[in-house]
C-alpha positions in Angstrom: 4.9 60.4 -5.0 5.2 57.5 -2.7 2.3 58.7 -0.3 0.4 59.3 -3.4 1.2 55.1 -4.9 0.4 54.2 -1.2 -2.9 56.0 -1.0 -4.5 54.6 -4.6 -3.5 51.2 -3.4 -5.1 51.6 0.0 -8.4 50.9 -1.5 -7.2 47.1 -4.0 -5.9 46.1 -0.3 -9.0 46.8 2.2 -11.0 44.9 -0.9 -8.3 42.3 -0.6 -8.9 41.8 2.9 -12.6 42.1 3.1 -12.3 39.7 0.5 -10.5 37.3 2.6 -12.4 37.7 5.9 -15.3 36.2 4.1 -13.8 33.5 2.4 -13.1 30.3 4.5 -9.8 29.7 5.1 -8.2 26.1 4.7 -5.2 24.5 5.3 -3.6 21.6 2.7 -2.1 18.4 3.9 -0.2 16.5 0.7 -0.7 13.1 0.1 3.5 13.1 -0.1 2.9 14.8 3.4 1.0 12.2 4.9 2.6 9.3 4.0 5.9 10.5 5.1 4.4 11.3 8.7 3.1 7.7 8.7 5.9 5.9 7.4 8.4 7.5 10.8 5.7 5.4 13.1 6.6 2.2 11.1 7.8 -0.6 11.2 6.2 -1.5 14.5 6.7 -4.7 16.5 3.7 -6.9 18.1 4.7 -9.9 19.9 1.9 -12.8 20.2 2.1 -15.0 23.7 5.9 -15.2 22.8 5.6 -17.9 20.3 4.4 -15.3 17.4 5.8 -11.6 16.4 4.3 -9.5 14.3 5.7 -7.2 12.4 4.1 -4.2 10.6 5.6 -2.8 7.7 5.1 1.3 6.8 1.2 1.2 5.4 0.8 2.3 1.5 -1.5 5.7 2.1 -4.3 6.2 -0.7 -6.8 8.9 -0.9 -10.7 8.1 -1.1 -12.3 11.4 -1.8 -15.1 9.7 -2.7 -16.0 8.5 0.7 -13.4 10.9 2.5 -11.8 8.5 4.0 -7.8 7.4 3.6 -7.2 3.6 3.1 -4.0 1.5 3.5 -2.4 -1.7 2.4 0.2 -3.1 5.3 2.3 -5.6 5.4 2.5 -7.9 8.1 5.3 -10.1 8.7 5.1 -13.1 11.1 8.2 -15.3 12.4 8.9 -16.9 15.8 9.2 -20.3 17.6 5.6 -21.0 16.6 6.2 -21.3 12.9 8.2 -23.7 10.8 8.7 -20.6 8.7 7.7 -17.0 8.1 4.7 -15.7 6.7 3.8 -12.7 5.2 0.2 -11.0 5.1 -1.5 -7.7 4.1 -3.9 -5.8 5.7 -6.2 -3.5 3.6 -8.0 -1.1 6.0 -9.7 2.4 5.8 -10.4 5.2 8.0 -11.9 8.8 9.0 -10.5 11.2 9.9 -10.5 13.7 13.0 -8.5 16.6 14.7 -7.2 17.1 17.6 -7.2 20.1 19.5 -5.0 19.1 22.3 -2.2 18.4 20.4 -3.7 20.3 17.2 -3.0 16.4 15.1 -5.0 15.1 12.4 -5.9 11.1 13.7 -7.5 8.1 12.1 -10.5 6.9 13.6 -13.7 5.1 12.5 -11.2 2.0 11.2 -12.7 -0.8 8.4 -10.8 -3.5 8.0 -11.7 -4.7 4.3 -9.2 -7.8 3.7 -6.9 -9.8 5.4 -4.6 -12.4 3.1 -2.0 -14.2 4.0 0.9 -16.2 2.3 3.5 -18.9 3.9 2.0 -19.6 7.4 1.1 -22.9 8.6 -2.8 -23.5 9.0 -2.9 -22.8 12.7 -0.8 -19.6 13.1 -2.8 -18.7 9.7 -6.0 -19.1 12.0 -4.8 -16.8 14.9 -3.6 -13.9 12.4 -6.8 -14.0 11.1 -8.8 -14.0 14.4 -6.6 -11.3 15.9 -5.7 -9.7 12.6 -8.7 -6.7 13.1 -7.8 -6.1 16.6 -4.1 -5.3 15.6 -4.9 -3.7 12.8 -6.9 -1.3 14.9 -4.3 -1.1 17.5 -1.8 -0.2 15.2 -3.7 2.4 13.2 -6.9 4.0 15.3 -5.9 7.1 16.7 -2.0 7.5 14.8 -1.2 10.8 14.2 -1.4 11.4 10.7 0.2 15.1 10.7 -0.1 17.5 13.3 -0.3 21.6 12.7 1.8 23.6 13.8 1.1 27.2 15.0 2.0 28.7 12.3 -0.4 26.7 10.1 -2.9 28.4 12.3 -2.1 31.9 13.1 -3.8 32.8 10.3 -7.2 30.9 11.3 -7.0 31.9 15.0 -6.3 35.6 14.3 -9.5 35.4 12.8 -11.5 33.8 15.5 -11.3 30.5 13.6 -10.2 26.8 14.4 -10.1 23.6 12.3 -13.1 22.2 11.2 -14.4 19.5 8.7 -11.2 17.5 6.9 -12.2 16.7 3.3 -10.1 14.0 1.3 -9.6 15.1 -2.3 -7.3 13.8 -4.9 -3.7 15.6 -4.0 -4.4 15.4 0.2 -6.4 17.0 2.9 -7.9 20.2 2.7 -8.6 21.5 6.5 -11.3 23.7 6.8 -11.5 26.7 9.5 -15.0 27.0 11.5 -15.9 30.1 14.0 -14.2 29.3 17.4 -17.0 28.2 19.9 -17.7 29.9 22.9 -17.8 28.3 26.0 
């Protein structure tokens, strides 16, 4: 009886597979996922000619699947011997994104900066954040590992001849899509 329930479902699970081998497979990244990868690299520290230091505070992640793109709001904190008092400031940036084969990470890259306000600084350190404001949020933001695969997540994909391919930003994360393998 058991050879006979094994043989009539042979034929539902070669469907199933041939099914699968020609559907792309994908990999999800949460938005909760995200945002907790990027909030261990945070806060992080920038000092400025030692009479300034900057402080970043962990960035605000929100999903633009309109443009695929993630954006961010960051909050900057500025004391030191330069100011009379502290100053607070936020960046509001956006980015691509791109993966990583060599360490199989999905980065930030292609970085906007869209605003840059700032609150409590006197009008000369105000001036300097502002002029040096893009740079660090660049710095602090190109290129940060925003979740990184692990083998597991692509056993699947490689077993198949597949790697990661095109990200796409939707409304609950990232949905990594798997591309044929090129040949060298």
């Amino acid at each position: 009886m058991k050879r006979r329930q094994w043989l009539l479902s042979l034929p539902t699970a070669l469907v199933l597979a041939a099914a699968s081998v020609h559907a792309q497979p994908s990999y999800t990244v949460t938005s909760a996922q995200l945002q907790q990868a990027v909030a261990e690299k945070f806060p992080m520290r920038y000092p400025v000619g030692g009479l300034l230091e900057l402080t970043l505070q962990p960035p605000r992640l929100r999903l633009l699947p309109e443009q695929n793109r993630l954006g961010t709001v960051m909050v900057v904190d500025a004391a030191g011997p330069a100011l009379s008092r502290s100053g607070t400031g936020n960046f509001d940036v956006d980015f691509a994104l791109r993966y990583e084969a060599s360490d199989q990470s999905i980065r930030a890259h292609k970085l906007k900066v869209n605003t840059l306000s700032l609150s409590g600084l006197p009008p000369g350190p105000a001036a300097l954040l502002q002029a040096y404001g893009p740079s660090l949020a660049e710095q602090s933001l190109l290129e940060v590992v925003l979740h990184k695969l692990q083998p597991k997540d692509l056993m699947l994909a490689d077993g198949l001849g597949m790697e990661p391919g095109a990200i796409t930003v939707t409304a609950r994360g990232l949905v990594i899509g798997f591309v044929p393998k090129k040949t060298l």
